[in-house]
Legacy VTK file of the C-alpha trace (Angstrom):
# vtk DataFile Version 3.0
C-alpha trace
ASCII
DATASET POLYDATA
POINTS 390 float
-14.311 -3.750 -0.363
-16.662 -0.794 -1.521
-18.165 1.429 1.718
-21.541 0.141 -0.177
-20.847 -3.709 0.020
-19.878 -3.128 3.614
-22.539 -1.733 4.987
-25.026 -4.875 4.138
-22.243 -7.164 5.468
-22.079 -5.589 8.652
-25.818 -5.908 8.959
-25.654 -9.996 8.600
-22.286 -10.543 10.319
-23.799 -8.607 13.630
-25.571 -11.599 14.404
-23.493 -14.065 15.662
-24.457 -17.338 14.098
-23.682 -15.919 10.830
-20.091 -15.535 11.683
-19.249 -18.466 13.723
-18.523 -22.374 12.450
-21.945 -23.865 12.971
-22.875 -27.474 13.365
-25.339 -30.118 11.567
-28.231 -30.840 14.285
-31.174 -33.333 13.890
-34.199 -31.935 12.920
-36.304 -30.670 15.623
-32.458 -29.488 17.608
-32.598 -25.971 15.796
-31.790 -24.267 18.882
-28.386 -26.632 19.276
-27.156 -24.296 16.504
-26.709 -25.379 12.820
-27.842 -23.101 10.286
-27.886 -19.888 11.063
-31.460 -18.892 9.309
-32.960 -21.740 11.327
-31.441 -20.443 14.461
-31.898 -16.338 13.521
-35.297 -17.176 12.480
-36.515 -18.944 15.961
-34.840 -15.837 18.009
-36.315 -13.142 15.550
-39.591 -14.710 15.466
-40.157 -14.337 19.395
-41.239 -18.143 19.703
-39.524 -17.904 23.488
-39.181 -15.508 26.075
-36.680 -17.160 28.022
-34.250 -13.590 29.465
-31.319 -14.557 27.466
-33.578 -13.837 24.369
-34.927 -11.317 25.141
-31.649 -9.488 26.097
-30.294 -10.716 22.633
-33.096 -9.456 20.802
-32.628 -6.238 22.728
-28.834 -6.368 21.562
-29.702 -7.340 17.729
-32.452 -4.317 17.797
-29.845 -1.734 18.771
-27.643 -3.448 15.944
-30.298 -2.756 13.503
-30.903 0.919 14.846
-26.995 1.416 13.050
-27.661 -1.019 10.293
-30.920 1.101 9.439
-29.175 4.583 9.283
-26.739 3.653 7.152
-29.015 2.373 4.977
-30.929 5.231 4.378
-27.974 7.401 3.960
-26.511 5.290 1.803
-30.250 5.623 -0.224
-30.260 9.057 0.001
-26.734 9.613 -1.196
-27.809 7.617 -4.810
-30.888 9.681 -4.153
-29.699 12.889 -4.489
-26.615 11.807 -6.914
-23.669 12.048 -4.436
-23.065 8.190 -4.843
-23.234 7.579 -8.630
-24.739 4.658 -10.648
-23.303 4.001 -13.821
-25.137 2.704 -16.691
-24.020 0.392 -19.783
-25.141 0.410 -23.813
-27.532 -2.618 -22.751
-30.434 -3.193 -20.816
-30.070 -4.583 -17.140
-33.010 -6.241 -15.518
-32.483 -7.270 -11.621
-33.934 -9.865 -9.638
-33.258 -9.358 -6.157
-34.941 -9.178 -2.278
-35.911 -7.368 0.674
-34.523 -9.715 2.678
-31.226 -12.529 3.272
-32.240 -15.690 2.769
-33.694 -18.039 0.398
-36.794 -15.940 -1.412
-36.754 -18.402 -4.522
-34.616 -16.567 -7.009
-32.777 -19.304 -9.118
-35.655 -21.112 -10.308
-36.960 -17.072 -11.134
-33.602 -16.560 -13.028
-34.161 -19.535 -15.413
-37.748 -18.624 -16.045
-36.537 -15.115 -17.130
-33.888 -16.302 -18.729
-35.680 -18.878 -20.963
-38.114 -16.153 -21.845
-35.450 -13.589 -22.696
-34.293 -16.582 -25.183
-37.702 -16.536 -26.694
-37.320 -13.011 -27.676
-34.211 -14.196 -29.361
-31.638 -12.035 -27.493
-28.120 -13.049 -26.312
-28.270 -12.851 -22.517
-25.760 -12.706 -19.768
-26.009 -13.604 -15.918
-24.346 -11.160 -13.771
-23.876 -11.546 -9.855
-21.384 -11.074 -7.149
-20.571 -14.796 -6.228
-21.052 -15.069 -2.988
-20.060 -18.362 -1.423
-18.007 -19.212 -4.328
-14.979 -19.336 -2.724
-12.715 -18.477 -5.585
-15.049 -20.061 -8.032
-18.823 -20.529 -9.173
-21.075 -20.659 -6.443
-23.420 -22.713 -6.015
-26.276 -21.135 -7.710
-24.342 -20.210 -10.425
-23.454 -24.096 -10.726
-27.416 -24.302 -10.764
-27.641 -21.843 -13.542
-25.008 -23.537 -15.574
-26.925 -27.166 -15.492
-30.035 -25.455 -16.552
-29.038 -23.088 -18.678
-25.616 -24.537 -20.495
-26.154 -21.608 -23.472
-26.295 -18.718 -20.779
-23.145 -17.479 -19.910
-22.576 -16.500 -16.035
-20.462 -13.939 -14.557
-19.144 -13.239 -10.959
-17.843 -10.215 -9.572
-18.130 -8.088 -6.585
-17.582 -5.201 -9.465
-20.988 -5.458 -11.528
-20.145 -2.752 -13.605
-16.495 -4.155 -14.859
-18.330 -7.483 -15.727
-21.308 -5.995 -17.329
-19.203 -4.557 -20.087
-17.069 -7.909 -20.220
-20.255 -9.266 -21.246
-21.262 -6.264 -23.916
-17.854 -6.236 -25.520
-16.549 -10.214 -25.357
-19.477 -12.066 -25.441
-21.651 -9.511 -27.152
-24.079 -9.620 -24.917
-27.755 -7.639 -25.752
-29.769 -7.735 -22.220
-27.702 -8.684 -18.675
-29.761 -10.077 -15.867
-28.298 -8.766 -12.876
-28.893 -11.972 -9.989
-29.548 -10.508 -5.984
-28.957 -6.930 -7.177
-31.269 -4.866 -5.887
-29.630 -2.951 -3.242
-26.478 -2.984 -5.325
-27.101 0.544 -6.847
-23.723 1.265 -8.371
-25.244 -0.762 -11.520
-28.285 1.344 -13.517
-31.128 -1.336 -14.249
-33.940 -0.551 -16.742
-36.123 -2.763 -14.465
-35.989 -3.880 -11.295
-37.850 -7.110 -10.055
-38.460 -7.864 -6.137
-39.060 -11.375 -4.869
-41.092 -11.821 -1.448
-41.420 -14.688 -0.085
-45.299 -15.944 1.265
-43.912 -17.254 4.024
-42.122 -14.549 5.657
-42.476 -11.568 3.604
-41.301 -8.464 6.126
-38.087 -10.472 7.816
-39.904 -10.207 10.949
-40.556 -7.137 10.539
-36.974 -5.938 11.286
-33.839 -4.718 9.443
-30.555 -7.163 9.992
-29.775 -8.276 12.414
-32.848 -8.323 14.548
-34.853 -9.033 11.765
-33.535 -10.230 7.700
-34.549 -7.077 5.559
-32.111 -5.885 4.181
-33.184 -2.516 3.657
-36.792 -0.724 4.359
-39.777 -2.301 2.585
-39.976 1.054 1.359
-37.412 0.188 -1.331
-40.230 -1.402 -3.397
-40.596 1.781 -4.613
-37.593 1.657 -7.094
-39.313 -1.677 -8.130
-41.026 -2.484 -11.618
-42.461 -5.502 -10.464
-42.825 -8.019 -7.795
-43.083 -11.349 -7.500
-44.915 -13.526 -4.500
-43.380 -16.638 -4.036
-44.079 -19.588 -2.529
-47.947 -18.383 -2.025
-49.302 -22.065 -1.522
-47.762 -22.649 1.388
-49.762 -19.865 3.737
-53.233 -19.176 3.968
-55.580 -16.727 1.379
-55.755 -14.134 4.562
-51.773 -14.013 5.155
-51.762 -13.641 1.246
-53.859 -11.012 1.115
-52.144 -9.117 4.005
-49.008 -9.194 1.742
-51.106 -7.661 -1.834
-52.212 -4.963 -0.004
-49.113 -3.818 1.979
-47.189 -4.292 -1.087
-49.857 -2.119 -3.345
-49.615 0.718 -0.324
-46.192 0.914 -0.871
-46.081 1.074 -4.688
-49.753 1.044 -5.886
-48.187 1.051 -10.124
-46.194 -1.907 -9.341
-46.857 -5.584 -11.492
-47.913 -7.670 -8.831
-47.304 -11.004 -9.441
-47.834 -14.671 -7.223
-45.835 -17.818 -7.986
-45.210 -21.032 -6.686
-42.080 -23.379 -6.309
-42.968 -26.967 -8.029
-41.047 -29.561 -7.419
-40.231 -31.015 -10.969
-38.386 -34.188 -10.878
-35.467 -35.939 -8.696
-32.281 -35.725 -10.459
-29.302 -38.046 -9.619
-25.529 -36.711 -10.206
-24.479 -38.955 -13.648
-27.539 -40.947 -13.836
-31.368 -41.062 -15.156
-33.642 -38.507 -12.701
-36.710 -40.428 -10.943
-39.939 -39.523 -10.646
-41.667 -37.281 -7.727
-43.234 -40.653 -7.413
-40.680 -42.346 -6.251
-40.287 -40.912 -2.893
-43.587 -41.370 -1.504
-43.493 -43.562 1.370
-39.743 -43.968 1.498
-37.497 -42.931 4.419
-35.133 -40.445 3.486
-32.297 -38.413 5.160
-32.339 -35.442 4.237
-29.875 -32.260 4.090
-29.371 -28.922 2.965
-26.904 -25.815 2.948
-29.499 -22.931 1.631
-31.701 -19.745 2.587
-35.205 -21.491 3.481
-34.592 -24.799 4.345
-37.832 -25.542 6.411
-39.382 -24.585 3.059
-37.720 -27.916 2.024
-38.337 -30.176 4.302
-41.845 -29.284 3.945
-41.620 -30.074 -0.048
-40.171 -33.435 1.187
-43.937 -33.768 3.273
-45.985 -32.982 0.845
-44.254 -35.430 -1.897
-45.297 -38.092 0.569
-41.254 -38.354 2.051
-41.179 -40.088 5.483
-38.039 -37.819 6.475
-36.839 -39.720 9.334
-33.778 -37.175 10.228
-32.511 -34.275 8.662
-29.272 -31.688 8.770
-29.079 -28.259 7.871
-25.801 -26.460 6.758
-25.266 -22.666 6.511
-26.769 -21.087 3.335
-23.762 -21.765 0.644
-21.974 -24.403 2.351
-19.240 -25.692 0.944
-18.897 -29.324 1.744
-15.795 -30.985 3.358
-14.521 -34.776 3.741
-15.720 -34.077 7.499
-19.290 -33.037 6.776
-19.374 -36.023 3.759
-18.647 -38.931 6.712
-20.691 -36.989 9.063
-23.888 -37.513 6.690
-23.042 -41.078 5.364
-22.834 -41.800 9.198
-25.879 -40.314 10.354
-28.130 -41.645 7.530
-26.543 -45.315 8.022
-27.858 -45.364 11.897
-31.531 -44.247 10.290
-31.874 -46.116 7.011
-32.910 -49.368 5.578
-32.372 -50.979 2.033
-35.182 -48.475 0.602
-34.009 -45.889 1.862
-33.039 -42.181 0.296
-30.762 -39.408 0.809
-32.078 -36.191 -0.647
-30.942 -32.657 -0.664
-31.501 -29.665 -2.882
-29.723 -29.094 -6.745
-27.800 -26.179 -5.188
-25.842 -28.772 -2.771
-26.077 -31.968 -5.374
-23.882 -29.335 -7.661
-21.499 -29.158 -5.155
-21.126 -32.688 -3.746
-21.273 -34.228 -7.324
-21.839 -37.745 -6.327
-24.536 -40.299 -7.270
-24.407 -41.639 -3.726
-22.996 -41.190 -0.114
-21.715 -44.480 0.904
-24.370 -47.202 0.034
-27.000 -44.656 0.213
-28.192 -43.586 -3.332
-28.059 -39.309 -3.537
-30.955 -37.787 -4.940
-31.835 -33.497 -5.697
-35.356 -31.871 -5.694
-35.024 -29.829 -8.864
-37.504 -27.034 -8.842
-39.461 -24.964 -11.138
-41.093 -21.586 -10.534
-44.910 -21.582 -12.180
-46.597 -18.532 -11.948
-50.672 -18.561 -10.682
-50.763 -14.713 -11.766
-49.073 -11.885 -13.644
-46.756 -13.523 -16.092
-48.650 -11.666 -19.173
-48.316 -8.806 -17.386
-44.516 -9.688 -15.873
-43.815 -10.152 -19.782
-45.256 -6.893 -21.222
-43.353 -4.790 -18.690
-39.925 -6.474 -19.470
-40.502 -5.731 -23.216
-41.798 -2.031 -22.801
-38.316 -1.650 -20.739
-35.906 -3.074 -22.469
-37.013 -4.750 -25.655
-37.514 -1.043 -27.036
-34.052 -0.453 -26.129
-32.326 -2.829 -27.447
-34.383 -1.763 -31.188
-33.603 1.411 -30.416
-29.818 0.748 -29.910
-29.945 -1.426 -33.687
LINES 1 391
390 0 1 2 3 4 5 6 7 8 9 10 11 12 13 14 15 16 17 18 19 20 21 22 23 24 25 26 27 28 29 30 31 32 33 34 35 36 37 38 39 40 41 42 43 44 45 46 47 48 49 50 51 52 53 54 55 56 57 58 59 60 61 62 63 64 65 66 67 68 69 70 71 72 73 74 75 76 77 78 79 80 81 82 83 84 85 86 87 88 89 90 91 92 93 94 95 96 97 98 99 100 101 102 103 104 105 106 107 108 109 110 111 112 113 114 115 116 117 118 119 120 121 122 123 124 125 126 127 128 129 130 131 132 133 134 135 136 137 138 139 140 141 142 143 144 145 146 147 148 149 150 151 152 153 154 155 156 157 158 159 160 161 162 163 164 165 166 167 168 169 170 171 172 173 174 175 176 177 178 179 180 181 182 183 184 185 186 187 188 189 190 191 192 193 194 195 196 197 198 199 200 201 202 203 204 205 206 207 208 209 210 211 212 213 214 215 216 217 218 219 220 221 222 223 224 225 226 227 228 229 230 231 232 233 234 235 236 237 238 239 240 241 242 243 244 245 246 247 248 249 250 251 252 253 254 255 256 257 258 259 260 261 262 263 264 265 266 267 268 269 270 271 272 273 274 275 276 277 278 279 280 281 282 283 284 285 286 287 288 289 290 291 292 293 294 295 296 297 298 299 300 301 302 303 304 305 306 307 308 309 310 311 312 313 314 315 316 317 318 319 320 321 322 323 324 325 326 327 328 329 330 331 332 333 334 335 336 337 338 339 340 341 342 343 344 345 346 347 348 349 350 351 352 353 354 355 356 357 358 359 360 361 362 363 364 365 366 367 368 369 370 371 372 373 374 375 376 377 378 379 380 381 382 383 384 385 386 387 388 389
């Protein structure tokens, strides 16, 4: 592993949920210990000042105190040149965050990608995999269903499948997926999602908080994109704009939603949002944000009568399949749902657990603001380019 790659591990696997075998708990149990967002995100967020907290805040603050210095020599070093980035004959655009967990970046992939197509380029996916487990992960299983034309790549060496992608698949623009603080790859643009609802990481590096580097680092950012903005209020919204335009006042600043688009059903005809309103459902996830989901579920009109949340990239066993079909049987009734997200449906590739019928919230960025803008800047970067190179 590179001295690079390490350094942001060390930063997640210092707090201790992260590293250990977590457990499904019913919703409204997050403190029994699940997912490891849920958990990290009710100890970061200072909801309870029982001692034990407070002492393991303490210890997760002196964690970041390390996890901070490397970071900025590490910054420095590609800085000043002493840690190189190396650059290939195509343009790169990134899509990345300040911060682990769920910020909305697949359904921002496809919408890039789909315009890229528009502009009639041959596109690649690049990313490092993680969670794959030998294979595609589960986002790049997303990517795949979506986009069947755009090839994917996974590596933890960017560079070596960057030019895989020039030279075998010929390959004119790469979009480089959760890149941004992987600076051994040049980019021609660099695009930052931050998510509404908790924008800073609690306004603490890893592990105390979940940036992942100084919200400085917008600086090295073209543009960046709001997400999620409908689910806080204008005065938390405005809060972010302007901290974000203090930090890089030339930067395209753009606000975007996630819509739910349609529930989709592993081999069968998808339903519409419709369809779930009023129904109990079970629901589950393995992902970044999962509250985020469970709120989706709400406002579709879901009565979510019990839930379980996995680790983000969970890879589903036997065990964990018979745990669910159990659970939901001792909560359902004829009508009833299960429902999860298309990043875990890809993975569990089943129309139904038991008797239960198994149904995915696929989602769909839509941008409120900055698209035009969003577009302009990705052509004046790279579009020239790519001329330029023919």
């Amino acid at each position: 592993m590179k001295c690079t790659d390490a350094i942001l591990l060390f930063g997640i696997r210092m707090c201790p949920l992260v590293s250990s075998v977590v457990q499904p708990v019913p919703l409204n149990q997050f403190q029994a210990g699940l997912s490891w967002s849920v958990w990290h995100a009710d100890v970061a967020s200072c909801k309870s000042n029982k001692l034990s907290l407070v002492l393991l805040r303490l210890f997760l603050w002196l964690g970041s105190l390390l996890y901070a210095l490397a970071m900025l020599l590490r910054n420095i070093c590609f800085n000043i040149g002493l840690f190189k980035t190396k650059k290939v004959s195509v343009p790169v655009i990134c899509i990345g965050n300040l911060t682990v967990g769920g910020t909305g970046k697949t359904p921002c992939v496809e919408w890039l990608c789909n315009y890229l197509r528009t502009l009639d380029l041959r596109i690649a996916i690049l990313s490092r995999g993680y969670g794959g487990a030998g294979g595609a992960n589960d986002e790049a299983m997303v990517l795949e269903d979506q986009l069947p034309e755009v090839p994917h790549l996974q590596s933890t060496n960017r560079y070596l499948i960057a030019n895989s992608a020039i030279e075998e698949l010929e390959s004119e623009l790469l979009v480089l997926d959760d890149g941004f603080q992987h600076r051994q790859l040049f980019r021609d643009l660099d695009i930052v999602l931050i998510d509404a609802t908790n924008p800073w990481g609690f306004g603490y590096l890893l592990p105390r908080g979940t940036l992942r580097e100084s919200s400085s680092g917008l600086k090295r950012a073209g543009a960046v994109i709001i997400t999620r903005t409908n689910q806080v209020e204008e005065n938390a919204l405005s809060l972010i704009r302007n901290k974000i335009k203090k930090l890089a006042p030339e930067i395209v600043l753009c606000e975007t939603i996630h819509l739910p688009a349609e529930l989709i059903r592993w081999g069968k005809e998808p339903l519409e949002l419709t369809a779930i309103k009023g129904r109990k459902v079970f629901a589950f996830c393995g992902i970044g944000n999962p509250t985020s989901f469970l709120k989706t579920l709400a406002d579709l009109g879901a009565q979510v009568v019990s839930s379980r949340f996995f680790p983000d990239h969970h890879s589903y066993s036997r065990q964990d399949i018979n745990g669910l079909i159990e659970s939901a049987d001792l909560v359902a009734d004829a009508d009833a749902l299960l429902v999860t997200t298309h990043k875990d449906l890809v993975k569990i590739r089943a129309a139904s657990l038991g008797s239960i019928p198994l149904f995915a919230l696929r989602i769909e960025m839509q941008f409120l603001q900055g698209a035009e803008n969003l577009k302009t800047l990705v052509q004046t970067k790279c579009f020239g380019s790519i001329q330029a190179g023919h």
